[in-house]
N, C-alpha and C positions, 0 to 999 in steps of 0.2 A: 795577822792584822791586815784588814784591807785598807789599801791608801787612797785617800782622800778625794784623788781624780777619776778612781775605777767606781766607787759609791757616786759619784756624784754626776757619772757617765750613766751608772744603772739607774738614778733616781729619772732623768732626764727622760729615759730611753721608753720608762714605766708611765710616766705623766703624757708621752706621746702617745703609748697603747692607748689608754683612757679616754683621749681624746681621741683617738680616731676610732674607737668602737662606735660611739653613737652615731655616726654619719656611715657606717658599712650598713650596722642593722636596718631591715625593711621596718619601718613604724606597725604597731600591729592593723589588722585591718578593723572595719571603723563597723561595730555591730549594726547588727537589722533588728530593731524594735520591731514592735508590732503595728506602730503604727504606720509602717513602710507603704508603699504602694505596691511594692510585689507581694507583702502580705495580704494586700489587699483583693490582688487579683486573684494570686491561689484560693480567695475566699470568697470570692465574686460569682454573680450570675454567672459568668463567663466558663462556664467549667469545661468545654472543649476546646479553648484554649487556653487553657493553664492544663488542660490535661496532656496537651502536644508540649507545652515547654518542658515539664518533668520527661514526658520522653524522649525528648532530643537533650537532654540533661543538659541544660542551660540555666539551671538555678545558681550556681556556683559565680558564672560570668556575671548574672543579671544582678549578682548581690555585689559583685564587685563595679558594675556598674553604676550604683544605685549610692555603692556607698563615695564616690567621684564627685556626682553628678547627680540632676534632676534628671528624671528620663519622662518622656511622655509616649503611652502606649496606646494604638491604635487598635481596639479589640474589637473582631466579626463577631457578628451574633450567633450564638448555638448552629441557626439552622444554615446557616452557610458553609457550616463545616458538617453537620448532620444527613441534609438529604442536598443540597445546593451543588455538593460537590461533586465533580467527576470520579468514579468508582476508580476507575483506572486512576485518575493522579492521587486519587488517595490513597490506592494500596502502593502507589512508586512511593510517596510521601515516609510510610510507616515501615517499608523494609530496610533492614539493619542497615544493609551498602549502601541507602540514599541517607544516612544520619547528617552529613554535609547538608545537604540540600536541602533537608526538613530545618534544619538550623537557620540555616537562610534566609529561609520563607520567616520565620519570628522573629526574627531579630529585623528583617524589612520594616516588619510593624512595628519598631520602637526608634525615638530619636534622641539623643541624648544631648537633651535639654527640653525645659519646662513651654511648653505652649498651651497657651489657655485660647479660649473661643471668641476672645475678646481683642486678640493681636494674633490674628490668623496670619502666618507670612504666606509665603510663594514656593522655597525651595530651599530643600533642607537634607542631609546625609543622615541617613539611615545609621542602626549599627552593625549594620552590615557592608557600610561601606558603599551602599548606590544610592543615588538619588532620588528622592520621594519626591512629588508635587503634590503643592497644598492650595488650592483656589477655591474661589466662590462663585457659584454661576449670578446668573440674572436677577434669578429670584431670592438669592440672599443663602441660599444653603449653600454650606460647608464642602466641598469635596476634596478625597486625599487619593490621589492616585487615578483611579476608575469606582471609588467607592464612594457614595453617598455618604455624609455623617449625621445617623441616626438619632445618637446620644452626647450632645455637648458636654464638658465638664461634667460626665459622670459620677466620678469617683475622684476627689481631690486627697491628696496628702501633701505633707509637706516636703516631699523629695519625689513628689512627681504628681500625673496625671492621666487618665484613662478618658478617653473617646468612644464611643461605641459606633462601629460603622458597618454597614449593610452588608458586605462579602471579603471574602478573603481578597489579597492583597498580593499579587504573583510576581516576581520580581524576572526580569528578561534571561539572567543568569541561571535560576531555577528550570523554567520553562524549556529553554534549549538544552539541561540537562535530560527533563522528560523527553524531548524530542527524542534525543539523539539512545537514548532507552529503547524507545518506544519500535524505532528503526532500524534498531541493531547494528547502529552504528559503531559502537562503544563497547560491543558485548563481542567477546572472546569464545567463541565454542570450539573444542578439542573433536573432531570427529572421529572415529576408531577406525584404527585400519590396522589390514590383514595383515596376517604374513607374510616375509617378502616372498615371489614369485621367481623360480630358477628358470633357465633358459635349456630345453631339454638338450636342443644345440649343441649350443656352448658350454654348457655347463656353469654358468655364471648368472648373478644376480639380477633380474631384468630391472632395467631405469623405472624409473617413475617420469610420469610428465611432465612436464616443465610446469612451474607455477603459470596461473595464467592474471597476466597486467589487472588492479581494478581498473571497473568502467567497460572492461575492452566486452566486445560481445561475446556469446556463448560459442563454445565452438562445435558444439553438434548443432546440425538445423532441427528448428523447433517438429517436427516428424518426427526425427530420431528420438527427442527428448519424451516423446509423450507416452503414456503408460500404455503397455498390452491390454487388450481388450480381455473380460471378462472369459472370453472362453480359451485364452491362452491361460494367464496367470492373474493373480489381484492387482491393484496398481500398488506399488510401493511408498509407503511413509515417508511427509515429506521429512527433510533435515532439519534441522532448527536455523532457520532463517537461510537454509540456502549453503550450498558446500562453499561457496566465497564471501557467505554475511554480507553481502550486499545489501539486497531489500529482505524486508518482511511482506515477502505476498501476501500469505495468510490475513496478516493484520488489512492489507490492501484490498483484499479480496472481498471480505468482511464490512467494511467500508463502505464498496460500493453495491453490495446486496442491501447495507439500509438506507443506501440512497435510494433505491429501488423502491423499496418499502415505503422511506417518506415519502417521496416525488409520488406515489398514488397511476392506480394503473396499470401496472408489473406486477402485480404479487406473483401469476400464475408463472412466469417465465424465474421469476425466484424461488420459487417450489420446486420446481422441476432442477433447478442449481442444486441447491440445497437436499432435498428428501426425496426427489423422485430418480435422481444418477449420483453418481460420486464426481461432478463436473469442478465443483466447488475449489474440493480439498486439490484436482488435478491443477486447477488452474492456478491455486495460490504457489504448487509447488512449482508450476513453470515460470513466475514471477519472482519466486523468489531466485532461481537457476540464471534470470538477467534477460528472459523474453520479454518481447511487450505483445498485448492482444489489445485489439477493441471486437467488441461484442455488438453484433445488429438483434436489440431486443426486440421482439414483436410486444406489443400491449394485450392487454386483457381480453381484448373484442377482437384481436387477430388469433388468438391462442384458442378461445372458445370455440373458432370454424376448423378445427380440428377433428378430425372423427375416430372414431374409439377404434378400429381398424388402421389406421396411421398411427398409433400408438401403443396396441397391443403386441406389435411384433416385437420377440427379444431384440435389445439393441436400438428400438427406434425413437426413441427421443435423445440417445445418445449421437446418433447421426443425426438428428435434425438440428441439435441444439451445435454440432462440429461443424456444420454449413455457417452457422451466424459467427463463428468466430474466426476474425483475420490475425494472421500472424503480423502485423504492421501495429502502429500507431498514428491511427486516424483519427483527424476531427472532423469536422461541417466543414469548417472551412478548408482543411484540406482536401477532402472530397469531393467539394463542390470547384475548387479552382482545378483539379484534375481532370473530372468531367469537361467543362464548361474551354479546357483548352485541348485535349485529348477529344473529343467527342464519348465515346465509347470506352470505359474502362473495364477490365479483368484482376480482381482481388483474388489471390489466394485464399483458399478457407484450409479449416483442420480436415476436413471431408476430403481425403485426396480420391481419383484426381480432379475430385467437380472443385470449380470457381464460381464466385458470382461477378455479376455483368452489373456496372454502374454505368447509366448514364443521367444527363442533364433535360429535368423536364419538369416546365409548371415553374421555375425559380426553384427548384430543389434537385433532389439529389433521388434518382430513379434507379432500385435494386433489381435484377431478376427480367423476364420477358413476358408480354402476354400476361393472361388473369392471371399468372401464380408471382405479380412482382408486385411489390413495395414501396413506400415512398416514408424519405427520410422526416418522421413526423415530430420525436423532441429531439432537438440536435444537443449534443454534447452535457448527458444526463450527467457523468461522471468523469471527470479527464482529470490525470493524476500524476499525466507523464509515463505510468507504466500501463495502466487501461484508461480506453475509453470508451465509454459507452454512449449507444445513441440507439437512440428509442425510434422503430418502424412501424407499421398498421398493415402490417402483414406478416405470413411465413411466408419465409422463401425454401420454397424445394429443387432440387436438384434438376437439371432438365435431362430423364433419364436416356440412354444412345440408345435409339434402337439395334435390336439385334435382328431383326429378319432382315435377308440377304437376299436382294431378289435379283432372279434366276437369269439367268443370261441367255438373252434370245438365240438360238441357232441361227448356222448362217444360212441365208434361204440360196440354194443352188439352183443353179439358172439350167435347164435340159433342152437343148437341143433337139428340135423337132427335127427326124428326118422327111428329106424331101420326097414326096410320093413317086413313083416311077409310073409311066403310060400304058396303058393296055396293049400297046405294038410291041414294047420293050418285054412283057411281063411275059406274054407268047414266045419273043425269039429265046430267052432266057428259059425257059420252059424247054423248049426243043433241044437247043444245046447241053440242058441239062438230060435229056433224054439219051444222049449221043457220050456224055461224058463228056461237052468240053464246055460248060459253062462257068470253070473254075478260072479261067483262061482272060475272065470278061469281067473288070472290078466292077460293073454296075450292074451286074448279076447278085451282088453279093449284098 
């Protein structure tokens, strides 16, 4: 028999459970009819972007957002994600590692809560947690961010709204993700290394070198760093961004050849980079190693007074184009406040041991001597911090040392005239010599 206060201790204890089940349980979640506005969108003109949310697998969230809350979606037109967009940010966008960041960028475009065209605010939180701006210019249109709005009140439903707006939508978080990608600042590479190396000596394991500080400079000088020439060995592959991922010369390198290209002018001095030496790949690898260069490009119409003879010899565009590169980082203005307080300056170039000669002339900046100099004609085509380049209207060539060594004059000796002796003398001398004693008489002699 159970007594009366244990039954009535377990009735109590039961009636607790019951009630406190329904406030543990999560409510179920609240369905997505069809009439949703994310159905709407997966079924909208918009199919390059509802084709990016399926793959940043954001349907899950969106439908938990939707079922909360009004959300209102700012959608780019097709062609902005089509041909509009950078090839480069759109292939960091769609690989696996960037799924953060491609998240990012869509969910920037949505706000959670209902805005219609007709109470436009100012400033509003993303679902992503950054700040979007929403204003109207002068003329009455709509802008959300940096984007025009194309399509008001597109697509209404009743738990939300679609905007249709001119281009994508980049959020500052995103973008310094691409950056710091793009620089290699972020990316980890493993370089392979040998076996360890014994000490014949000692018999013991040789050290390794010290890590070397970032920032700090390289510690071979740029000579040593630079590839053997063609008739020793090939130049060697560069690493991937550099044995201490510092910079991406390559990508820098690249850069400032279509600056070249657009800036109008250069092509022939980029060929000659590019397809006519392997100067290119060399220089990306010294950039990325922690050099700096600036390049004196000649133009189109300096490169054309070239003669086929100056450039058919093995090696000679590759020495010519090693004169215009200084191991330093110069600009106009540095160059020109050098000059102009130095008089007469001397730049190291790759061409050991020739230099070039700067001086101040005309308000500019004057390379070389005599007809074969220069003058600084676009100053600071490309300056990046690691190269600069500055556009000249000339080649400069080397001023070659003569080698003929002229001859060293002998010393001219001076002879002594003797003094003529008298016709009386020349008789007595005579006589005496006849006798045998003219040895007796030094001016006989």
């Amino acid at each position: 028999m159970v007594s009366p206060q244990i039954y009535g201790v377990f009735l109590i204890f039961l009636t607790a459970t019951a009630s406190a089940l329904p406030e543990n349980q999560n409510p179920p979640p609240k369905q997505i009819n069809s009439n949703s506005v994310l159905v709407a969108l997966l079924d909208s003109h918009y199919t390059e972007l509802s084709e990016l949310v399926e793959k940043a697998l954001l349907l899950q969230k969106l439908e938990e957002a939707v079922s909360k809350h009004n959300i209102t979606i700012f959608a780019p037109k097709n062609e902005a994600l089509e041909r509009d967009l950078d090839p480069e940010f759109k292939q960091f966008l769609l690989e696996p590692r960037n799924l953060k960041s491609l998240q990012k960028l869509l969910l920037f475009h949505m706000i959670p809560t209902r805005i219609e065209s007709k109470n436009w605010p100012f400033h509003h939180t993303s679902l992503c947690d950054e700040k979007i701006l929403l204003k109207e210019d002068r003329n009455g249109e709509k802008i959300v961010g940096n984007a025009r709005v194309i399509k008001s009140d597109d697509i209404i439903r009743p738990d939300g709204i679609i905007h249709g707006i001119e281009r994508l939508l980049v959020p500052k978080s995103v973008q310094q993700d691409f950056n710091a990608r793009r620089s290699l600042r972020a990316t980890s590479a493993v370089l392979p290394e040998g076996a360890p190396e014994v000490d014949p000596r000692t018999h013991r394991l040789k050290k390794s070198a010290p890590p070397v500080p970032v920032g700090s400079p390289p510690v071979l000088p740029i000579f040593d760093a630079l590839a053997p020439g063609p008739s020793l060995a090939p130049a060697p592959a560069p690493g991937p961004g550099g044995p201490h991922h510092h910079f991406d010369g390559e990508s820098q390198v690249k850069d400032f050849i279509q600056t070249l290209l657009h800036y109008g002018g250069y092509n022939e001095m980029a060929d000659i980079l590019v397809n006519l030496t392997s100067l290119a790949s060399e220089m990306g690898r010294l950039v990325s190693e922690g050099y700096v260069l600036t390049v004196l490009a000649p133009n189109d119409e300096a490169m054309a007074k070239l003669t086929t003879d100056q450039l058919s010899e093995p090696g000679a565009p590759e020495q010519i184009m090693y004169y215009h590169l200084i191991p330093e980082y110069q600009t106009e203005e540095s160059m020109y406040n050098s000059v102009r307080r130095f008089g007469k300056v001397k730049y190291d170039t790759l061409r050991l041991p020739h230099k070039v000669s700067a001086e101040e002339a005309d308000g500019s900046v004057k390379f070389g001597q005599g007809e074969g100099s220069a003058y600084l004609f676009d100053p600071d085509i490309y300056t990046d911090g690691r190269i600069s380049v500055q556009g000249i209207d000339g080649v400069l060539l080397p001023v070659e040392e003569s080698s003929s060594v002229v001859p060293k004059s002998a010393p001219v000796s001076k002879l002594a005239s003797k003094p003529r002796r008298g016709r009386l003398l020349e008789m007595a001398c005579t006589m005496l010599g006849a006798v045998g004693q003219n040895s007796h008489f030094s001016s006989c002699h």
